[in-house]
Structure formats: structure tokens, C-alpha cells
C-alpha positions in Angstrom: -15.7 58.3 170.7 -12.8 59.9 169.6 -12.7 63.9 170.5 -12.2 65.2 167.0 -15.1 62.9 166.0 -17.7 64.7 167.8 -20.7 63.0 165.2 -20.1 60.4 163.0 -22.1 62.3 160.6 -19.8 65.5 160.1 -15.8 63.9 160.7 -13.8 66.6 161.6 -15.7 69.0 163.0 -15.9 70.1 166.8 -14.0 68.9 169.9 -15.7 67.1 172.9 -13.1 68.5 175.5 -14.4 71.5 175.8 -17.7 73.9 175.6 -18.0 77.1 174.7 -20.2 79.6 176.8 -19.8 82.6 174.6 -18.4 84.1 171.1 -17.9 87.8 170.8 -17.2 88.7 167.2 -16.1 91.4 165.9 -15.9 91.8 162.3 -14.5 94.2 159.3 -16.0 93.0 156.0 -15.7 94.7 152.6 -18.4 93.7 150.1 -16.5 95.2 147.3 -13.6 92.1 147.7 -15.2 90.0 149.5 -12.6 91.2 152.3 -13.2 90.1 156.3 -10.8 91.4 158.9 -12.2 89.6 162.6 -11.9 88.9 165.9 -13.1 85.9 167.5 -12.6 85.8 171.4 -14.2 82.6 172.6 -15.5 82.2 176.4 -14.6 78.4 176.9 -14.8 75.5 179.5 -12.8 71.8 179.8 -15.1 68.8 179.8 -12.2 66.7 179.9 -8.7 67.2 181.3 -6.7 67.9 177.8 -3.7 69.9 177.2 -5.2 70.5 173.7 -7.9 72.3 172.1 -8.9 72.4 168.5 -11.1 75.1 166.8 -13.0 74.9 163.7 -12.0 77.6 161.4 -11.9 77.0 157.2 -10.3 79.1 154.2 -9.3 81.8 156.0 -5.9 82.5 157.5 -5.2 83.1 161.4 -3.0 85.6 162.2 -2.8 85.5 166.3 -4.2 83.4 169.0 -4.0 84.2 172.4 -5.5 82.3 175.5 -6.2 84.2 179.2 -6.4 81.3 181.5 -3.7 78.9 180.2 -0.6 78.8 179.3 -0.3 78.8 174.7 2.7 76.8 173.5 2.1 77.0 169.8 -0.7 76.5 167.4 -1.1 75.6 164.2 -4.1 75.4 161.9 -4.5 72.7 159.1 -7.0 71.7 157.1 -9.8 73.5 158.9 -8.6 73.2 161.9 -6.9 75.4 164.5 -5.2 73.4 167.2 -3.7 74.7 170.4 -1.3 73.3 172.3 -1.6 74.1 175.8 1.9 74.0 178.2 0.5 71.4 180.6 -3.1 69.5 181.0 -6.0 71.2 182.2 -8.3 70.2 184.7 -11.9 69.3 183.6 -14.3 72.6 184.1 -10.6 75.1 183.7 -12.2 78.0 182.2 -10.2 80.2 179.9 -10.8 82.9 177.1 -9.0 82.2 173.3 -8.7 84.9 170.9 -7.6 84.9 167.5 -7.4 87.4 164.9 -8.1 85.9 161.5 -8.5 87.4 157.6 -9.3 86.7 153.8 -11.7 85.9 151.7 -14.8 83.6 153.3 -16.2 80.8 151.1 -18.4 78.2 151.3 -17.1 74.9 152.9 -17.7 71.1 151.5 -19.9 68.9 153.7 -21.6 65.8 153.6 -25.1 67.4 151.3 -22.9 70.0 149.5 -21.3 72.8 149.9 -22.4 75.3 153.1 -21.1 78.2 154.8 -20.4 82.1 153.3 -21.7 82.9 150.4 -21.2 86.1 147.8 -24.3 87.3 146.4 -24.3 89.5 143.4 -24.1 92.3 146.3 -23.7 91.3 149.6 -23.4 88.1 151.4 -25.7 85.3 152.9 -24.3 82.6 155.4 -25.9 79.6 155.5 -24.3 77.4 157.7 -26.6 74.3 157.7 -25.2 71.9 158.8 -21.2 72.5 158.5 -20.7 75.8 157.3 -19.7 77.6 160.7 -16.5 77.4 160.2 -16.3 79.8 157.2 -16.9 82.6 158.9 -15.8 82.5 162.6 -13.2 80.3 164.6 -16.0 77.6 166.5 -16.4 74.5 168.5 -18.7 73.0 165.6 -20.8 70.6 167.0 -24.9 70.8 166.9 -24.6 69.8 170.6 -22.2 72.9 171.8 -24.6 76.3 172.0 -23.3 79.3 173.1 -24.8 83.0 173.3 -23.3 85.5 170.8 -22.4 89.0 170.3 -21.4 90.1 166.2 -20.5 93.2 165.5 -20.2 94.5 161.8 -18.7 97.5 160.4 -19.2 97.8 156.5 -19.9 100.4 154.3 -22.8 102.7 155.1 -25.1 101.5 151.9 -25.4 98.2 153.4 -27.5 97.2 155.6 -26.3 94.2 158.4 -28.3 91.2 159.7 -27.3 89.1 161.8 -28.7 86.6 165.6 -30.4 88.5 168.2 -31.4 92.2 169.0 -29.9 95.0 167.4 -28.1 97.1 170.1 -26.2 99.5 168.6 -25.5 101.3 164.8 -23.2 103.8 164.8 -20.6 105.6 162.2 -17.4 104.7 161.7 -15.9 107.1 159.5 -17.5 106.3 155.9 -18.9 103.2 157.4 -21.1 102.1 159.9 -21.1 99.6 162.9 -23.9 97.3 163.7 -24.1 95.3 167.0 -26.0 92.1 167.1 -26.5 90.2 170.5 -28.2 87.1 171.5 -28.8 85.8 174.8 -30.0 82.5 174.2 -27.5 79.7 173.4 -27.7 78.5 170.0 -25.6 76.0 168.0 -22.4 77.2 166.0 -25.0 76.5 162.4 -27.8 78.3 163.5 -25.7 81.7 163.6 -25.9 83.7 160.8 -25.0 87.1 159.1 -26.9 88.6 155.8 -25.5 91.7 154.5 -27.0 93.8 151.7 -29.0 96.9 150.2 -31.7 96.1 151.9 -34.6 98.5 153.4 -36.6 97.3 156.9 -40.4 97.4 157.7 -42.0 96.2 160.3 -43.5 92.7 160.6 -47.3 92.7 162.4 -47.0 90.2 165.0 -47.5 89.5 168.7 -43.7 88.9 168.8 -41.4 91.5 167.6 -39.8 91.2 163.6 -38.5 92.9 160.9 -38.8 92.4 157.2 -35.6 93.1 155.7 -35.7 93.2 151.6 -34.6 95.3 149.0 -36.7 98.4 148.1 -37.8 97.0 144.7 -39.8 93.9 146.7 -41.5 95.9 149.1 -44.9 95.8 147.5 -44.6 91.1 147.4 -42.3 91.1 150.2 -45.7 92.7 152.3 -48.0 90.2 150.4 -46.0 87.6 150.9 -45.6 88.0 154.8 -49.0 89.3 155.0 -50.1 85.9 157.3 -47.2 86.0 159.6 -49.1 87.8 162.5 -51.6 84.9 162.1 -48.8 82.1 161.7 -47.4 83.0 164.8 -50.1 82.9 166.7 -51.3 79.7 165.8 -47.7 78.6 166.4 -47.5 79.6 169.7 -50.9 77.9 170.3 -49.6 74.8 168.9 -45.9 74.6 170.1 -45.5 76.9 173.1 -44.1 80.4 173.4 -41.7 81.8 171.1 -38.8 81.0 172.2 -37.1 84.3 171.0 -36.7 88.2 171.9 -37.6 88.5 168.1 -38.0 87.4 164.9 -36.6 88.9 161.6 -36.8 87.7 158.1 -34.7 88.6 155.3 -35.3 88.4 151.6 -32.1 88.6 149.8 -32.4 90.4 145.8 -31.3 87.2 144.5 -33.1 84.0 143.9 -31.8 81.1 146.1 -32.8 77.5 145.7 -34.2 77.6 149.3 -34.9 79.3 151.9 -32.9 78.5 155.2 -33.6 78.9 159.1 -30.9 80.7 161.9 -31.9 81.6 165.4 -34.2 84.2 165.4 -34.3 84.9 161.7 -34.7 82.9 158.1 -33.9 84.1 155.1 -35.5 84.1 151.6 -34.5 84.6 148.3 -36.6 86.9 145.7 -38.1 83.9 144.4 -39.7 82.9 147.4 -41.9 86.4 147.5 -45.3 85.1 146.6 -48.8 84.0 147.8 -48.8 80.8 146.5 -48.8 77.8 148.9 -45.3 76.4 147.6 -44.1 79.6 149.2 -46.4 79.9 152.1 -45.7 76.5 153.0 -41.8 77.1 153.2 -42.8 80.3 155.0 -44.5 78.2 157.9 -41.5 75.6 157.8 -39.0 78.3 158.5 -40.8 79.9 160.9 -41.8 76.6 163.3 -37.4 75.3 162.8 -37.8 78.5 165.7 -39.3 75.8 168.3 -37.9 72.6 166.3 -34.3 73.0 165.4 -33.3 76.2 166.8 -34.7 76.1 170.1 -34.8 72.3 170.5 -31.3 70.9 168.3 -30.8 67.4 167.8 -27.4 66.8 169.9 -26.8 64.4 167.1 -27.5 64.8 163.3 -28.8 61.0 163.0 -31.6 63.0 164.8 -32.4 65.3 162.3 -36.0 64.4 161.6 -36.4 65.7 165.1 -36.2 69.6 163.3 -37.4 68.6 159.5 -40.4 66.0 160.4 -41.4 68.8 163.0 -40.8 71.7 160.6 -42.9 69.5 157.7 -45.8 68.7 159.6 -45.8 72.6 160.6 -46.4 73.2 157.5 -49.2 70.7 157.3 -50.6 72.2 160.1 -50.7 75.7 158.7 -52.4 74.4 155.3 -56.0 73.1 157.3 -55.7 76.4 159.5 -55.8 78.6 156.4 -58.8 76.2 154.8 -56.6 74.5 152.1 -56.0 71.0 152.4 -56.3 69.8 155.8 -53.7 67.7 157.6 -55.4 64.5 157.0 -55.2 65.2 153.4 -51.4 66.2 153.1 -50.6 63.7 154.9 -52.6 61.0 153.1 -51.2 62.5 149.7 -47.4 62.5 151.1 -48.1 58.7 152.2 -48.7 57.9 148.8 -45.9 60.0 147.4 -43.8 57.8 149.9 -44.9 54.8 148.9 -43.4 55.0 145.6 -40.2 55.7 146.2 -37.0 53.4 147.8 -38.1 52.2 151.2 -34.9 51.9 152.8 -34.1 54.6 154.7 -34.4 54.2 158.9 -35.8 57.8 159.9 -33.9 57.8 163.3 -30.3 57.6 161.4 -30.7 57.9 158.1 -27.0 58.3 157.2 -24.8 61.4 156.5 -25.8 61.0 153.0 -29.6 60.9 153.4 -29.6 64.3 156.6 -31.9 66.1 154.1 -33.3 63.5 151.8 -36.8 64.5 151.1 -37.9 61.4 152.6 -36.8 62.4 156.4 -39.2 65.2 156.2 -41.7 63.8 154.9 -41.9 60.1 157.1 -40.7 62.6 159.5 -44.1 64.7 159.8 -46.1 61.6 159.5 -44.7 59.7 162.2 -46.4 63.0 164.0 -49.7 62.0 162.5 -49.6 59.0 163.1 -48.7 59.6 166.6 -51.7 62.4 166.4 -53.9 59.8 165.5 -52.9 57.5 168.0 -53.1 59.7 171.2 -55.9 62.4 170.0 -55.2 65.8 169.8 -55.4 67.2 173.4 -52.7 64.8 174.2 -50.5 65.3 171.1 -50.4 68.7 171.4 -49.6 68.8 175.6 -46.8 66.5 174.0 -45.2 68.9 171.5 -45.5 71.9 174.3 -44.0 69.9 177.1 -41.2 68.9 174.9 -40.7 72.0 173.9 -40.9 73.7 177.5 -39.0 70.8 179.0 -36.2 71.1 176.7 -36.0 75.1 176.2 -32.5 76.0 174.5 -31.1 72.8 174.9 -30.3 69.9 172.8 -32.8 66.7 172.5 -32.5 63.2 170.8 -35.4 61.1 169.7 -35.4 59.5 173.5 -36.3 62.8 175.2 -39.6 62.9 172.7 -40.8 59.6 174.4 -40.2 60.9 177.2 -42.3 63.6 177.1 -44.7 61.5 175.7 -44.4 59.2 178.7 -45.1 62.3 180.8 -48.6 62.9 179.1 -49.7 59.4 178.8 -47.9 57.8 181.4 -44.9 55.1 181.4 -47.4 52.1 180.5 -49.6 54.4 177.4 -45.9 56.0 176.6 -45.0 52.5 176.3 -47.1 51.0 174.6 -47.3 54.2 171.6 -43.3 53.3 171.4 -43.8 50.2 170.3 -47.3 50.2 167.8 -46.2 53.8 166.8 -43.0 54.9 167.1 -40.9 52.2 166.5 -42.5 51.0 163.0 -41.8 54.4 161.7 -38.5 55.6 162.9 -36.6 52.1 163.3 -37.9 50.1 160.3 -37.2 51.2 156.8 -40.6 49.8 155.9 -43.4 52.2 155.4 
């Protein structure tokens, strides 16, 4: 594979000669003109011996770059991408430090499902980065398979409040604004990091795990009913997946309506829309909240993988709807079968296509390949599955191999065989349901 194809399913993004251990951020942003002032310095190691690197970075305009380790020659930064030119080759596992100063106006970015990346609300800002839309906001190696910890710091003006991956460390003034210091110790994929800015007020979330509920004052009455499970959810999560795999756990509900809601380490975020008891809500609620384990904590190193974080997520959901004495899992999964059935039969769950990442139909097959493979095994079996994988795997990236894997582990290699072939297989490399 080419280096500046690190996945056939997002072409021109990220660069397999290198990793990056670590992005400190540092980050000016006016809300009233959608104004950013930033520093990226990246922590980076070779892979391969190169005497190039190129960065991810879209619609904003670099004004320095500097490199500690290495000697720079020039760089220049094209169409999204900011490549260095080093003055000789570097040996694989040379580790150096690039910073660049950058500026403008962030944006959203095009991708394969759509637009992604930094979006304006009517006041304040939202990132959602899924699956492409790092680059809008920070300089980045932006490939699902390169985590890195993260440290963001925001100032902005004092009436705003700053979310953003991790634990918040430090808010202090800086003249008429304020500072806010975000860091996360657990490596996480370039998508998965996030910043939501707005007038927002906190309460506490009720939960075994620690959270926040950030929302705007005029929700706080449905943003508590709407969260009111989430001590519960969690609990049963952890009972079902594994530990959390976080310090914390915030969720932020934005004062505008979004289409939907969206998962980053550590946090998801909902629009005003989403604020309500009813199950289409509480559902999306539960699917956030389990991308945590599936997704966040365990990321597809390849997005032909996907249903790896949405079948997972899905059947969460699922999960959650029988523990609260709604439909039970047998009976969403019988009614999604027959959904299924009526639609196009031709897409293969383990690659569906760049086209197809978030076709409704991955989550969906995606949760009942889990049933099926429920059924198959019983539950004390499927569920020492889906914690082993998860423990086995923590913070790392996966692909649908390391899941029979782990099924091998519980069954053993004949049973884990054997569940490939009647179970697996049919439903992730046939297009027939």
C-alpha cells in the first residue's frame, strides 16, 4: 500500500511512515468570527525510514512549522495536506517533535458520507469529526489506526463554556477570557477527538463513573429527564462489556437541533432534539454511550471494519430495550430482520464500501450477526466473548479477525471454528441475508 493511502476507504488522509505518540494543542478561538489562532506540536515516531512526512491539516492556513529532532528543508501544504521535507532519511523508530502554528476560519471538510469536521452553531461550535473531519481543526496523522493521547487547551471568551477529550485540569482567566485545559491519557484515534464550545451550564451526571451534563440553562429541566437512566445504563454496560474504559464521561447537549447525535472519547454529544424520554431518544442515548467500549476504546484499524463499532453500538441498544422491560432483544432483533429483508441484499457487512460505512444496513445486520452469534454460543459464553475482546484489546485497534479470536479463546480453536463458518461467515462475507 502506498503511504498516503493509509485506507482505501478515506484516499488522502494519514501517512503510514510514522505514528504519533502525542498532540498538545493549544488553541485561541473567537466565536464572534469564527476566528482560531493554534498550536499543534506533535510527539512523532518513523515506522519506516522516509525523509518525508505529511500532515493532515484542511482550510486553514499554516503559518510556521518547525521540527526538534530533524533537520526541516521546506514544507508546503496543498490540498489538505502539509508535507515536510526532511534534509536527509530517517531511520525507522527516529523520534522527533513538529510544531506548526496555523489560523482562519475552521469548516467542515468533504468525505466519503458527507461533509464532517468543525461546525458553527448559531453560538458556539460542535466538531464532529466522524470519520474524516480531523483535519479541520488541528494539523493530524489521520488514520483510525494512529491513536495518540491529547492535551487541548482553549482560551475563549468568558461566557462560553469549553468541552473537549479527557479530564478538565485547569480554567483560569486570561484577561477578559478564560483558559480551559483538557487532557487525556488514553490514546484515541485523530476522529474521536473532539471540542464543543457554547453557553452552556454543567450538572452533575449520577453514575458509578464520573460525568457531566453540559446543556444550556433553558434545557435543564429535559436534559435531567432525559439522562435520568444513565446511572443505570452504565452499570448494566459495564456488566455487559467490561469496565469503563475512561476516567470520565461527559455528555453535551448543544441549543440547537442536530440530525444526530455523535460519539468522541469520553464524551457524545446531543442536539436539543434529542432531550426526551421517548425510546427513539433513549435508544441513541444507549448507542452513544456503549461506542465508549466499541469504537472508541476498541477502533476498527480499518473502516471496511466498521460494523465492528455500529453493529456493537446497535445491538447495545437492543440490549438496553429488554433491560428496561420494552421489547426484548429477541423481539428487536426479529423486527430488524424483517426490516432487512426488504431492502437491497447486497451489501458484504465486513467491507461494505466507502459509500455504504454508515448505511443503515451495517448497523443493523451488524447487531444481528451478535444475535445470531448469541444464540449460537448461549449467553455465558457470548458475553465472556464481548469482555475478553474488550479487555484483550483495551485502547488499541481491532479488525473483524481479532473478534474470532476471542471467540476462539472462549470456545476453543475447534467450537471457534466451527461458529466461523455456520455463523460468522454467512453474515459478514455473504451479501445474502
Amino acid at each position: 500500500m502506498r503511504p498516503d493511502v493509509a485506507d482505501p476507504y478515506l484516499v488522502g488522509h494519514g501517512d503510514l511512515r510514522y505514528s504519533v505518540s502525542h498532540y498538545d494543542l493549544d488553541l485561541t478561538y473567537d466565536p464572534a468570527g469564527n476566528h482560531l489562532q493554534a498550536r499543534a506540536v506533535l510527539d512523532i515516531r518513523t515506522l519506516a525510514e522516509t525523509a518525508q512526512l505529511v500532515l493532515d491539516l484542511h482550510g486553514l492556513k499554516v503559518l510556521r512549522v518547525s521540527v526538534a529532532g530533524a533537520v526541516l528543508n521546506r514544507w508546503i501544504h496543498q490540498k489538505s495536506r502539509l508535507t515536510l521535507r526532511l534534509g536527509g532519511p530517517l531511520a525507522a523508530g527516529s523520534t522527533l517533535v513538529v510544531s506548526v502554528d496555523y489560523k482562519g476560519s475552521p469548516g467542515t471538510m468533504p468525505g466519503p458520507d458527507g461533509r464532517a469536521g468543525w461546525e458553527e452553531l448559531d453560538d458556539g461550535v460542535i466538531v464532529a469529526a466522524q470519520p474524516h473531519g480531523a483535519p479541520t481543526w488541528f494539523p493530524c496523522n489521520d488514520r483510525a489506526a494512529d491513536k495518540a493521547r491529547y492535551r487541548i487547551g482553549v482560551t475563549t471568551r468568558t461566557a462560553y463554556t469549553v468541552v473537549a477529550n479527557g479530564v478538565l485540569t485547569g480554567r483560569r482567566p486570561v484577561g477578559r477570557r478564560q483558559r480551559w485545559t483538557y487532557v487525556l491519557d488514553d490514546p484515541v484515534s485523530p476522529y474521536l477527538a473532539t471540542l464543543q464550545i457554547g453557553r452552556y451550564v454543567v450538572t452533575q451526571l449520577d453514575s458509578v463513573v464520573p460525568g457531566r451534563l453540559i446543556h444550556p440553562a433553558r434545557l435543564q429541566d429535559a436534559v435531567t429527564s432525559a439522562f435520568a437512566d444513565h446511572g443505570r445504563m452504565m452499570a448494566f454496560f459495564v456488566d455487559c462489556f467490561g469496565p469503563y474504559p475512561y476516567a470520565s464521561y461527559d455528555v453535551v447537549v448543544t441549543d440547537d437541533a442536530l440530525e444526530i447525535p455523535l460519539e468522541s472519547a469520553t464524551l457524545s454529544t446531543f442536539g436539543s432534539n434529542h432531550a426526551t424520554r421517548d425510546w427513539e431518544n433513549q435508544r441513541l442515548i444507549a448507542h452513544e454511550l456503549a461506542h465508549q467500549w466499541f469504537g472508541n476504546c476498541l477502533t476498527a484499524a480499518q473502516w471496511r471494519d466498521i460494523w465492528l463499532h455500529e453493529g456493537f453500538a446497535c445491538y447495545a441498544e437492543w440490549l438496553w430495550s429488554q433491560e428496561v422491560g420494552l421489547d426484548s432483544t429477541q423481539e428487536q432483533a426479529a423486527r430488524h430482520h424483517q426490516g432487512l429483508a426488504a431492502q437491497s441484499q447486497d451489501l458484504l457487512l465486513c467491507d461494505p464500501g466507502p459509500k455504504n460505512m454508515f448505511d443503515d444496513r451495517v448497523y443493523k445486520r451488524g447487531a444481528l450477526t451478535l444475535h445470531a452469534l448469541r444464540g449460537a454460543i448461549g449467553d455465558e459464553a457470548f458475553f465472556a466473548v464481548l469482555r475478553g475482546f474488550v479487555a484483550d484489546h483495551r485502547h488499541r485497534v481491532v479488525s473483524t479477525s481479532d473478534l474470532e479470536k476471542a471467540i476462539c479463546r472462549v470456545l476453543g480453536p475447534t467450537g471457534g471454528e466451527q461458529v466461523r463458518r455456520t455463523v460468522l461467515d454467512p453474515w459478514l462475507r455473504s451479501p445474502a441475508l
